[in-house]
VEXLUMNU-304102 format. One record per residue (C-alpha): residue in three letters; residue number from 1; x, y, z. Coordinates in nm, 2 decimals, decimal comma. Layout:
 rest  nr     c1     c2     c3
  Ala NUM      X      Y      Z
...
//
This chain:
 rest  nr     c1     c2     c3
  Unk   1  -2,44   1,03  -0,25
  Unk   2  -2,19   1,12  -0,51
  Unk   3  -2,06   0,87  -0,69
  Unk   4  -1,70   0,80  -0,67
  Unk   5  -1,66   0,77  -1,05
  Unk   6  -1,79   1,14  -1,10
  Unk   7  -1,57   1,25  -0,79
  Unk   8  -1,23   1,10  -0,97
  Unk   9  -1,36   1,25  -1,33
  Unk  10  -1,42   1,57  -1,18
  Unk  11  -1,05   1,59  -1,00
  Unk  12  -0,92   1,44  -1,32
  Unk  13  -1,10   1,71  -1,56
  Unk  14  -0,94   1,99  -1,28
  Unk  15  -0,61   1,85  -1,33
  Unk  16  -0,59   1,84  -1,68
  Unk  17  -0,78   2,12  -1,76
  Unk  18  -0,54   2,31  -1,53
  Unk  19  -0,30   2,17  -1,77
  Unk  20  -0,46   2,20  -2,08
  Unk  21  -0,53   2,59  -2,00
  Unk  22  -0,17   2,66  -1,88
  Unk  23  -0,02   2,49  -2,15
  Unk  24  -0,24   2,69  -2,42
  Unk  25  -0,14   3,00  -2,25
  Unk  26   0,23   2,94  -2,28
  Unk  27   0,20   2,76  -2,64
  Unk  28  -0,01   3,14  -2,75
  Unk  29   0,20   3,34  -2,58
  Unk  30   0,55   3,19  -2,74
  Unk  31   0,38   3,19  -3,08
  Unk  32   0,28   3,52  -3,04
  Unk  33   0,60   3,62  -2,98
  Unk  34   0,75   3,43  -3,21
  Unk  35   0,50   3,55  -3,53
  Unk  36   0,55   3,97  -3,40
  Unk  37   0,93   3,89  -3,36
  Unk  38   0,91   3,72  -3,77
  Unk  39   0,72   4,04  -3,84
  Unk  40   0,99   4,32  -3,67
  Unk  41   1,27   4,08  -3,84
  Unk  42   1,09   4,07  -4,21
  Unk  43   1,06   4,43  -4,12
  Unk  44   1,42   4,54  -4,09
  Unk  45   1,54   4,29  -4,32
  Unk  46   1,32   4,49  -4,58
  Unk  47   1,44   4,79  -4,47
  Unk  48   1,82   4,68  -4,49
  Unk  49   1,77   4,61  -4,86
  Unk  50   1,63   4,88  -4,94
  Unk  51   1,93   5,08  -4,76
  Unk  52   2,20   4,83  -4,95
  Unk  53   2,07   5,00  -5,28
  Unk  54   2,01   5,33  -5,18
  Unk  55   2,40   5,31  -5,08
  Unk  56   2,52   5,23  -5,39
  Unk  57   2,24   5,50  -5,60
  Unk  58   2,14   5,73  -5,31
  Unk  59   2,01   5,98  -5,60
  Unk  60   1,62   6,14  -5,67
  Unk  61   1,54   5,88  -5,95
  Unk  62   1,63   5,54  -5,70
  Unk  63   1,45   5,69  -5,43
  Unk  64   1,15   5,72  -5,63
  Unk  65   1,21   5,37  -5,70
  Unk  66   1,25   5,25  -5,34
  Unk  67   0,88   5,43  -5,28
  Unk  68   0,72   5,31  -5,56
  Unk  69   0,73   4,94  -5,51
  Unk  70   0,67   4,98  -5,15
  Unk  71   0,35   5,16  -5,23
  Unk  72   0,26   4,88  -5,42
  Unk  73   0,36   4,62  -5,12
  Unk  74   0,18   4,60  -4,75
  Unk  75   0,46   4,79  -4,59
  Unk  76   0,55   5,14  -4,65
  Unk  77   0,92   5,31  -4,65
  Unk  78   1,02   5,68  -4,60
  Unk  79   1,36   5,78  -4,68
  Unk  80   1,53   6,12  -4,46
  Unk  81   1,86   6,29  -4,46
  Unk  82   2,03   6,30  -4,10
  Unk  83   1,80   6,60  -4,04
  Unk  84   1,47   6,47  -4,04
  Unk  85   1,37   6,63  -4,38
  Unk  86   1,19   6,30  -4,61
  Unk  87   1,31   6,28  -4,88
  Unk  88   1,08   6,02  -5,02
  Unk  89   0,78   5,81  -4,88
  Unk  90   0,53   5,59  -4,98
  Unk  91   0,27   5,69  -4,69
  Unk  92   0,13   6,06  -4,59
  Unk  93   0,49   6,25  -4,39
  Unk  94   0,19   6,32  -4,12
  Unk  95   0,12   5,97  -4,05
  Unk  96   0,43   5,90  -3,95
  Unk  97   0,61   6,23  -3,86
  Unk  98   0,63   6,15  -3,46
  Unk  99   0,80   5,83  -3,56
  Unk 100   1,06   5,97  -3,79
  Unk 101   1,05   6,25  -3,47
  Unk 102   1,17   5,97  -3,22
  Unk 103   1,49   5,79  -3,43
  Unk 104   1,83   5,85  -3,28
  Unk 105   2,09   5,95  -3,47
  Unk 106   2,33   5,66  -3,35
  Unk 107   2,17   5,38  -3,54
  Unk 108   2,34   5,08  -3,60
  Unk 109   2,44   4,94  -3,89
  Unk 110   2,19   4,65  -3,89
  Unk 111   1,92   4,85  -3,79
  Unk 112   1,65   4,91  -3,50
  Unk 113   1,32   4,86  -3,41
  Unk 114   1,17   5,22  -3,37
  Unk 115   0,79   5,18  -3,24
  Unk 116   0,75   4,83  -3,10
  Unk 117   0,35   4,93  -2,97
  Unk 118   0,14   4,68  -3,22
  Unk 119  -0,12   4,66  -2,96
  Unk 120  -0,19   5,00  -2,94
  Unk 121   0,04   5,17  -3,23
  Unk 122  -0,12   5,23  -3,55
  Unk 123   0,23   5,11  -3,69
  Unk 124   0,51   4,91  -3,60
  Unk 125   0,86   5,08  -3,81
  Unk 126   1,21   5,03  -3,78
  Unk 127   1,49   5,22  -3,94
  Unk 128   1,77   5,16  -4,13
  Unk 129   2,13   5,44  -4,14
  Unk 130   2,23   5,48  -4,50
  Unk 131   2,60   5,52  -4,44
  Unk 132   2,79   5,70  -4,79
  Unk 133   3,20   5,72  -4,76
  Unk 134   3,18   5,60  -4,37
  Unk 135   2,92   5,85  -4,25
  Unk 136   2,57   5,78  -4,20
  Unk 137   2,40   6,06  -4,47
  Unk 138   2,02   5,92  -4,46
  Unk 139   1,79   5,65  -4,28
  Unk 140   1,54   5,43  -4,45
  Unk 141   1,21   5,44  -4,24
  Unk 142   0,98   5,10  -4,27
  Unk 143   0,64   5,11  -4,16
  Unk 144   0,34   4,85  -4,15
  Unk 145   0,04   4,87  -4,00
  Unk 146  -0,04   4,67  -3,68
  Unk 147  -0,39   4,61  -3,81
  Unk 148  -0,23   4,30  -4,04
  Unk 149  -0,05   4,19  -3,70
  Unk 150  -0,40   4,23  -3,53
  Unk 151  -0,59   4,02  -3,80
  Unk 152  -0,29   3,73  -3,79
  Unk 153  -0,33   3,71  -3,39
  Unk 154  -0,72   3,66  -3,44
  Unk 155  -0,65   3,40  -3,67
  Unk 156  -0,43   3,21  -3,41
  Unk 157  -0,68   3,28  -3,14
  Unk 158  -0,95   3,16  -3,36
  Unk 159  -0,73   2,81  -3,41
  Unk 160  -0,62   2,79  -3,06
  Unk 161  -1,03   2,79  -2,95
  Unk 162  -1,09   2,59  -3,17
  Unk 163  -0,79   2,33  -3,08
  Unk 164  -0,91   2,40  -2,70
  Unk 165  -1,23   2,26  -2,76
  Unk 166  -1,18   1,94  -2,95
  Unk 167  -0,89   1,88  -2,67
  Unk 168  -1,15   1,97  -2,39
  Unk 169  -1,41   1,77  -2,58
  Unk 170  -1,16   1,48  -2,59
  Unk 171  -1,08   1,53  -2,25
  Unk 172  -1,38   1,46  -2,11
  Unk 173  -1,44   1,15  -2,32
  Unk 174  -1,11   1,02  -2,23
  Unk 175  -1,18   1,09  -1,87
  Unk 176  -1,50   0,98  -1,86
  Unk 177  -1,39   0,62  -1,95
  Unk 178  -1,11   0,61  -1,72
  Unk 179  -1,26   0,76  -1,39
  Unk 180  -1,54   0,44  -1,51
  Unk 181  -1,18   0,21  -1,54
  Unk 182  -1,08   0,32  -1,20
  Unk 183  -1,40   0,33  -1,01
  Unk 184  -1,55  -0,05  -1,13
  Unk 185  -1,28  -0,18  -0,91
  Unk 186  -1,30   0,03  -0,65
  Unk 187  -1,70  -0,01  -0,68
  Unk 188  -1,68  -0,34  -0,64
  Unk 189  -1,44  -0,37  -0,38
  Unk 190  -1,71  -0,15  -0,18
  Unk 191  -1,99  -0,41  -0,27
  Unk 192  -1,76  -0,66  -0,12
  Unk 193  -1,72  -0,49   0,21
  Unk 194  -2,08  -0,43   0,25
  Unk 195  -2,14  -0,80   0,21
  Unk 196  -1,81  -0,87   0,45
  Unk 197  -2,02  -0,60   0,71
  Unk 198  -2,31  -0,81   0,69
  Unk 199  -2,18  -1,15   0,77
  Unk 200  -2,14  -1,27   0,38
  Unk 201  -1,82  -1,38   0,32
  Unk 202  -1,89  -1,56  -0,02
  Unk 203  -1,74  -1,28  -0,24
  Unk 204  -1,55  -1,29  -0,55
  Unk 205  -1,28  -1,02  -0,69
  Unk 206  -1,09  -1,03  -1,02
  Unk 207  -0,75  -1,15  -0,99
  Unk 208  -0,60  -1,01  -1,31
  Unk 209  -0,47  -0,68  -1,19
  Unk 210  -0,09  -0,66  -1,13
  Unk 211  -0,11  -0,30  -0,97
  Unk 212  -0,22  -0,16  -0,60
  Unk 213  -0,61  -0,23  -0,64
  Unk 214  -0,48  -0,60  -0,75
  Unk 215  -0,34  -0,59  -0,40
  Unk 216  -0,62  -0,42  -0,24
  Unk 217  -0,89  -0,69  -0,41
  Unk 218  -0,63  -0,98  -0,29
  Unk 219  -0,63  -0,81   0,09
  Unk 220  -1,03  -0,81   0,06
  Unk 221  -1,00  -1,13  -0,02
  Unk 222  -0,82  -1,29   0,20
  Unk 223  -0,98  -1,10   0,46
  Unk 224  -1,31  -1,26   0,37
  Unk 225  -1,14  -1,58   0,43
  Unk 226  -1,00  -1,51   0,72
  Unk 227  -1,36  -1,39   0,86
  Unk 228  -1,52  -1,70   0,75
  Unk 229  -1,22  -1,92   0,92
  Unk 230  -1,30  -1,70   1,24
  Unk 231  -1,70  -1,73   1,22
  Unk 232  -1,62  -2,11   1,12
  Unk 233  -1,41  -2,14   1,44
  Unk 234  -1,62  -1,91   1,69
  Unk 235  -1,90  -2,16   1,63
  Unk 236  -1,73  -2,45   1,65
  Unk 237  -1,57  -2,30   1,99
  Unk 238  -1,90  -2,22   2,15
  Unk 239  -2,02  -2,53   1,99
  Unk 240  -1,69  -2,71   2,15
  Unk 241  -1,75  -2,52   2,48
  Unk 242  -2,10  -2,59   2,54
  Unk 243  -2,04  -2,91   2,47
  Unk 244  -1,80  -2,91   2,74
  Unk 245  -1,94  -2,73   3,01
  Unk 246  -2,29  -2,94   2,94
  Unk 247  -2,13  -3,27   3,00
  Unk 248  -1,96  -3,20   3,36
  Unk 249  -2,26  -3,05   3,47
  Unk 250  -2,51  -3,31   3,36
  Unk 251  -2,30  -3,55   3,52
  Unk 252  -2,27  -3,35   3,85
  Unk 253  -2,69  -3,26   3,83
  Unk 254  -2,75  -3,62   3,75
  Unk 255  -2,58  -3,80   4,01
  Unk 256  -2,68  -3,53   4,25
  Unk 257  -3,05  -3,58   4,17
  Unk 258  -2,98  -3,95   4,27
  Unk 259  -2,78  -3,90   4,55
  Unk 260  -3,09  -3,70   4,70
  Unk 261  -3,35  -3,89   4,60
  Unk 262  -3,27  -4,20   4,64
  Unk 263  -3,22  -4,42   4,92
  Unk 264  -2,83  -4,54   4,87
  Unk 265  -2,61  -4,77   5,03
  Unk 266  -2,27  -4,59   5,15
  Unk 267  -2,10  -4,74   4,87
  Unk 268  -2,29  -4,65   4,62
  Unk 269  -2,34  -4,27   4,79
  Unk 270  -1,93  -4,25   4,77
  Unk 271  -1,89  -4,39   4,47
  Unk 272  -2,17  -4,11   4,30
  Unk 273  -1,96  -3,84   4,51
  Unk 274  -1,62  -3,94   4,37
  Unk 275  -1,79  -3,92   4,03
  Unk 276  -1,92  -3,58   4,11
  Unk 277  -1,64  -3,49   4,27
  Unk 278  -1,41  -3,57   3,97
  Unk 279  -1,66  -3,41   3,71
  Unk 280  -1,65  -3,06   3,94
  Unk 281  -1,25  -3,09   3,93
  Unk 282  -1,29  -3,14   3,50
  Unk 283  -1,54  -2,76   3,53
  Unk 284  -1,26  -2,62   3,73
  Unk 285  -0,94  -2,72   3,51
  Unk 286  -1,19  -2,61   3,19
  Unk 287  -1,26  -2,25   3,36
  Unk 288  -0,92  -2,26   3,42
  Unk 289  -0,79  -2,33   3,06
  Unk 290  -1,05  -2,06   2,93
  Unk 291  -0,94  -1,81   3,16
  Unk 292  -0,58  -1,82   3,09
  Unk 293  -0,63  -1,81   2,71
  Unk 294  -0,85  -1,49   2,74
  Unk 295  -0,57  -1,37   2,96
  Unk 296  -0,30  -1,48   2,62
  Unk 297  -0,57  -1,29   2,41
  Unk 298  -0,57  -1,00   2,59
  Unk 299  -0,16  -1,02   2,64
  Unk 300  -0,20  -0,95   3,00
  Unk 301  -0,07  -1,32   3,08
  Unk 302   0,28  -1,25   3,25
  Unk 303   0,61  -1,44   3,16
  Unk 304   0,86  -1,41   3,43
  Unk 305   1,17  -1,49   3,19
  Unk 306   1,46  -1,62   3,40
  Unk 307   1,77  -1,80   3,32
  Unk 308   1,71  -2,17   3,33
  Unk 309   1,98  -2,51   3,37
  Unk 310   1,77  -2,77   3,15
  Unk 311   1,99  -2,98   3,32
  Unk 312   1,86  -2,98   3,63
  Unk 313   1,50  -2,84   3,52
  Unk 314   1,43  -3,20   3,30
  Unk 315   1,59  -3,36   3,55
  Unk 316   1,32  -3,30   3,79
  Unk 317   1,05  -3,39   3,53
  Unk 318   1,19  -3,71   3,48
  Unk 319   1,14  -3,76   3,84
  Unk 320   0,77  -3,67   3,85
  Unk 321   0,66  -3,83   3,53
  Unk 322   0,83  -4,16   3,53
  Unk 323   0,55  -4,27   3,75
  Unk 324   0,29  -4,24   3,56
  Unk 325   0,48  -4,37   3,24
  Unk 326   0,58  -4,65   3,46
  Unk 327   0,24  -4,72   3,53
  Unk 328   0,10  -4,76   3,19
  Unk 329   0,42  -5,00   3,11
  Unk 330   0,58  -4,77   2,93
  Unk 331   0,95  -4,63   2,81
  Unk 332   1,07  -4,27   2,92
  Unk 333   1,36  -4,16   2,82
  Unk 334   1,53  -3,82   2,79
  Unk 335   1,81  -3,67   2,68
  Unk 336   2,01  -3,36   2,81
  Unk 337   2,34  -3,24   2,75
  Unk 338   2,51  -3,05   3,00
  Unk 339   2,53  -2,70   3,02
  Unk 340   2,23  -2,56   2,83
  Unk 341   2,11  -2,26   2,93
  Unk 342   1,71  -2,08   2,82
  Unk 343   1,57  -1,75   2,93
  Unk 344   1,21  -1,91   3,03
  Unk 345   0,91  -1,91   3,29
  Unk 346   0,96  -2,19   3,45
  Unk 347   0,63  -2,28   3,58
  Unk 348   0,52  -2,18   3,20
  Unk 349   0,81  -2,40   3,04
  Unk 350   0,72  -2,70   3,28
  Unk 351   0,33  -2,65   3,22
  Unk 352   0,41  -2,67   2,82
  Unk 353   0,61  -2,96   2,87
  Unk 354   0,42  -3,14   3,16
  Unk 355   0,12  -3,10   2,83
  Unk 356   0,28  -3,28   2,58
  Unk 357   0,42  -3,54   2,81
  Unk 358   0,05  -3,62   2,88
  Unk 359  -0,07  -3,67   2,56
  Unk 360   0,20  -3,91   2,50
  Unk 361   0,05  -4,11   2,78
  Unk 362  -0,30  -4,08   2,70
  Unk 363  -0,20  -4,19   2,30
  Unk 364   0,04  -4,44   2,36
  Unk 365  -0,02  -4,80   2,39
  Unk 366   0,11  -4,98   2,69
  Unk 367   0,46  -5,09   2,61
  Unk 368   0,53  -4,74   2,41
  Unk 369   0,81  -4,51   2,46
  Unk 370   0,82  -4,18   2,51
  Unk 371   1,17  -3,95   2,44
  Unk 372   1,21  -3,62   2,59
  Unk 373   1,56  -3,45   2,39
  Unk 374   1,75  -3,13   2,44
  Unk 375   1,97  -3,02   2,17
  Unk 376   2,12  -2,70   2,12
  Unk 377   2,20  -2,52   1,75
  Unk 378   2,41  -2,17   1,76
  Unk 379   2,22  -2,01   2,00
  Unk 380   1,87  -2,15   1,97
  Unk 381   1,75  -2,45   2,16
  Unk 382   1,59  -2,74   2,07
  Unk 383   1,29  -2,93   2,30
  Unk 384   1,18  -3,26   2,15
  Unk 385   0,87  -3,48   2,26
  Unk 386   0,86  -3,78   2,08
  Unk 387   0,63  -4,10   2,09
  Unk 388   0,54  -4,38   1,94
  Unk 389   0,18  -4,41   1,97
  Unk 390  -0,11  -4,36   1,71
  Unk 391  -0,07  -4,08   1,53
  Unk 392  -0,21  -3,79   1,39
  Unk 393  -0,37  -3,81   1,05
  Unk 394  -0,22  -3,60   0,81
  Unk 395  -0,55  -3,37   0,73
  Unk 396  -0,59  -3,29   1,08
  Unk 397  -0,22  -3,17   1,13
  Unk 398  -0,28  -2,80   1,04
  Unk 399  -0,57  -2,77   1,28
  Unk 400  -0,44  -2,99   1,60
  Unk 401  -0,29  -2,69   1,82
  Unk 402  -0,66  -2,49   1,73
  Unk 403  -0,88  -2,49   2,06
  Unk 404  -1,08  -2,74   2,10
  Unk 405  -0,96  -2,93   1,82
  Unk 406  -0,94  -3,33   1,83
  Unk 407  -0,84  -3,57   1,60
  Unk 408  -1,10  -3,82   1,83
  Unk 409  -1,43  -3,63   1,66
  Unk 410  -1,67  -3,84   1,88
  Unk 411  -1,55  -3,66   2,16
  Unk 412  -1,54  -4,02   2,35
  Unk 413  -1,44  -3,92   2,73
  Unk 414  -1,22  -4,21   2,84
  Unk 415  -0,93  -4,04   2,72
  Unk 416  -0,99  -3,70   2,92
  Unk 417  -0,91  -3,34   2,84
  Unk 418  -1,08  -3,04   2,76
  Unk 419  -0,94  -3,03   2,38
  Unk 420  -0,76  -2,70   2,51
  Unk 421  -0,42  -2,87   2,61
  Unk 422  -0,18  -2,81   2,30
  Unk 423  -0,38  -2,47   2,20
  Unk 424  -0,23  -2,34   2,55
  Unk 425   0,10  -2,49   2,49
  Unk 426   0,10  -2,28   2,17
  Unk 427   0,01  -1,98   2,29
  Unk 428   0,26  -2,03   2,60
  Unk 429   0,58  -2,08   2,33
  Unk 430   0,47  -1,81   2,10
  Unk 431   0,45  -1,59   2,47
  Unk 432   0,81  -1,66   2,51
  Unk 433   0,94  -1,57   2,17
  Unk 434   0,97  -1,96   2,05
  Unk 435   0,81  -2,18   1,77
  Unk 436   0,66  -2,51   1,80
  Unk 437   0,57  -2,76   1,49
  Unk 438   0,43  -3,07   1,50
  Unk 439   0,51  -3,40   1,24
  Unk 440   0,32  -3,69   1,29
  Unk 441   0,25  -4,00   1,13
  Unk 442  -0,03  -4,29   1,17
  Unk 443   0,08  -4,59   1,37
  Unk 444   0,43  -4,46   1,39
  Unk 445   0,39  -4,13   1,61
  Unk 446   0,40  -3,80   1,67
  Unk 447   0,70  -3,54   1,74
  Unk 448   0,60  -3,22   1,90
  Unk 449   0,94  -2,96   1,84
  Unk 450   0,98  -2,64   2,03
  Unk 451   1,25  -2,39   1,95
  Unk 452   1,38  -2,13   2,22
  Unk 453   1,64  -1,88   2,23
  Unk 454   1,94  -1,95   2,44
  Unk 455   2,01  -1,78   2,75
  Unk 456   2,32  -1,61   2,61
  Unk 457   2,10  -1,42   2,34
  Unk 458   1,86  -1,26   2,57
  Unk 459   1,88  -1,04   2,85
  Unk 460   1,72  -1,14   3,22
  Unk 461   1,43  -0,95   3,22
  Unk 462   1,03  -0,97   3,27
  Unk 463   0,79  -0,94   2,99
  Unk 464   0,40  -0,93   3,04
//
């Protein structure tokens, strides 16, 4: 398997060396052009001066002049009348004849290039008009051979290698220490996900990276803590549910064993069957709990949402809990202003409630009081549970609407409950678009909050 540092050196050599090779080529090519363009320039500058003087002496003994230090110099010069005929030159007439052949005879004063071909060419020449009383009377012809140009390209070639490969060279060293920057991360992020895939969730990323891999170490991260929190709970839930499902049943196989066994009196017979009979009722609300919360995790639970009077709707609560609040000698009071409207279930909304209402009684002492309050802010409303009772402890706040969660760790039975209760009640507000919180304090109580959105802010419609 390739190695991902060598894969991101190799892209990054390709890149760059893509770079590196166009960037050559355009740098040789303009300085190139630049050097051959210095040479035609210093060419028909040479030639211009050579005209200036000939202007002002254009006689046998200064055009023997002209040719003589140009026969000393790399460059050669031939002067002609308008005719052709050379009148002087410092290189063999033959040599150059064809050039001299190819000059028009409207030159201007500055000059022209005549034979441009230095790749080819033998010479490179420009000429120069030699103009006496406003009429060109001569040209001055200069010549220099393109194997100088050749030998000055050769030399730039020779630097531009060798610049190409200390800059490849360094390339490759630079490259090979920052594909190694980039892949140690990403190498060890990968090390981390294999140890994630096989159940390990005890890894540790640097921290000191304020760019995406940061980000992407963090997201590993905290994914490895989420995974342990969900290993952490799974086995505390089968734990929880075993534990659950083993009790009813021992119960029910216990007292059943006796029942058919034994010789009983009627009294004690009924009074083993209630006890079965009320330990078969605990299985059924448990299945019944763990059904509907698979249902919530698949989101195929329905929510008929309908407009709701809370009015009316806590009014009939009232009515069916101040029995049982009356039987434990305790206060129930509530509080509902008139006229507030929420899109809800209302079997879902009087389940959620009908939950929390419960606990209150089972955590209350006798004497307690218990406040059910509806308030409404802009257009969200406010459900309030309130009691007096116990408490929760402040370390077990964060985990008490968790499934199977209980602040009562010795899982003592006399107050009831299948620990599933407020994780249902949870899932039931979050179902319908609303939040619930919890504050709670030992000895002085606990306030379960829910927040809906008021009927004027939603549309009567069904969502499963």
């Amino acid at each position: 398997m390739t190695k991902i540092s060598i894969k991101l050196g190799i892209v990054f050599f390709l890149i760059i060396f893509s770079l590196e090779i166009f960037m050559f080529f355009f740098l040789h090519s303009a300085l190139v052009d630049s050097r051959i363009e210095e040479e035609f320039l210093s060419l028909q500058t040479r030639g211009n001066a050579h005209r200036d003087i000939l202007e002002k002496h254009f006689d046998t003994d200064t055009i023997s002049h002209v040719t003589l230090m140009e026969s000393e110099a790399n460059t050669d010069v031939v002067i002609t009348d308008m005719n052709g005929k050379i009148l002087g030159s410092s290189v063999k007439s033959y040599e150059v004849q064809d050039h001299i052949n190819r000059s028009d005879s409207d030159i201007p004063r500055g000059g022209e290039v005549v034979d441009n071909n230095w790749k080819e060419g033998k010479f490179i020449s420009t000429v120069s008009p030699i103009d006496l009383d406003g009429k060109t009377s001569g040209k001055v012809f200069m010549f220099q051979e393109t194997e100088s140009i050749h030998s000055l390209i050769e030399r730039i070639n020779k630097h531009f290698i060798l610049t190409g490969i200390i800059a490849v060279f360094l390339t490759l060293i630079v490259i090979i220490f920052l594909s190694k920057g980039l892949a140690k991360p990403l190498i060890k992020m990968k090390e981390a996900t294999s140890k994630i895939s096989k159940g390990d969730f005890t890894i540790s990323l640097p921290k000191n990276r304020n760019d995406e891999l940061g980000d992407l170490a963090d997201s590993i991260s905290q994914l490895a803590s989420d995974l342990n929190y969900l290993k952490l709970e799974r086995n505390d839930f089968l734990a929880s549910i075993s534990h659950e499902l083993r009790t009813p049943l021992t119960y029910i196989k216990g007292y059943a064993d006796i029942i058919h066994k034994r010789n009983l009196s009627n009294e004690d017979r009924d009074k083993y069957l209630n006890i079965i009979h009320e330990e078969a009722n605990r299985l059924s609300d448990l299945i019944k709990d763990l059904f509907d919360l698979a249902k919530m995790d698949k989101n195929s639970f329905i929510i008929q949402k309908k407009a709701i009077d809370l009015t009316d709707f806590i009014t009939k609560i009232e009515q069916k809990f101040s029995p049982a609040f009356h039987e434990k000698e305790m206060d129930f009071e509530v509080v509902c202003p008139e006229g507030v409207y929420i899109m809800a279930d209302p079997i879902r909304l009087e389940q959620i409630i009908f939950n929390l209402l419960d606990n209150a009684i089972k955590y209350s002492p006798s004497g307690g009081k218990t406040i059910l309050a509806v308030s409404s802010k802009k257009k969200d409303v406010s459900i309030k549970v309130r009691d007096n009772g116990k408490g929760i402890p402040e370390e077990d706040l964060p985990y008490i609407l968790n499934r199977f969660y209980r602040v009562d760790k010795s899982r003592t039975r006399s107050l009831g409950g299948t620990g599933l209760g407020l994780a249902i009640v949870k899932e039931l507000v979050l179902a319908h678009g609303g939040t619930i919180s919890v504050k709670s304090k030992e000895g002085i109580g606990t306030e379960f909050e829910l927040v809906f959105k008021g009927a004027d802010s939603i549309e009567n419609d069904t969502i499963s």
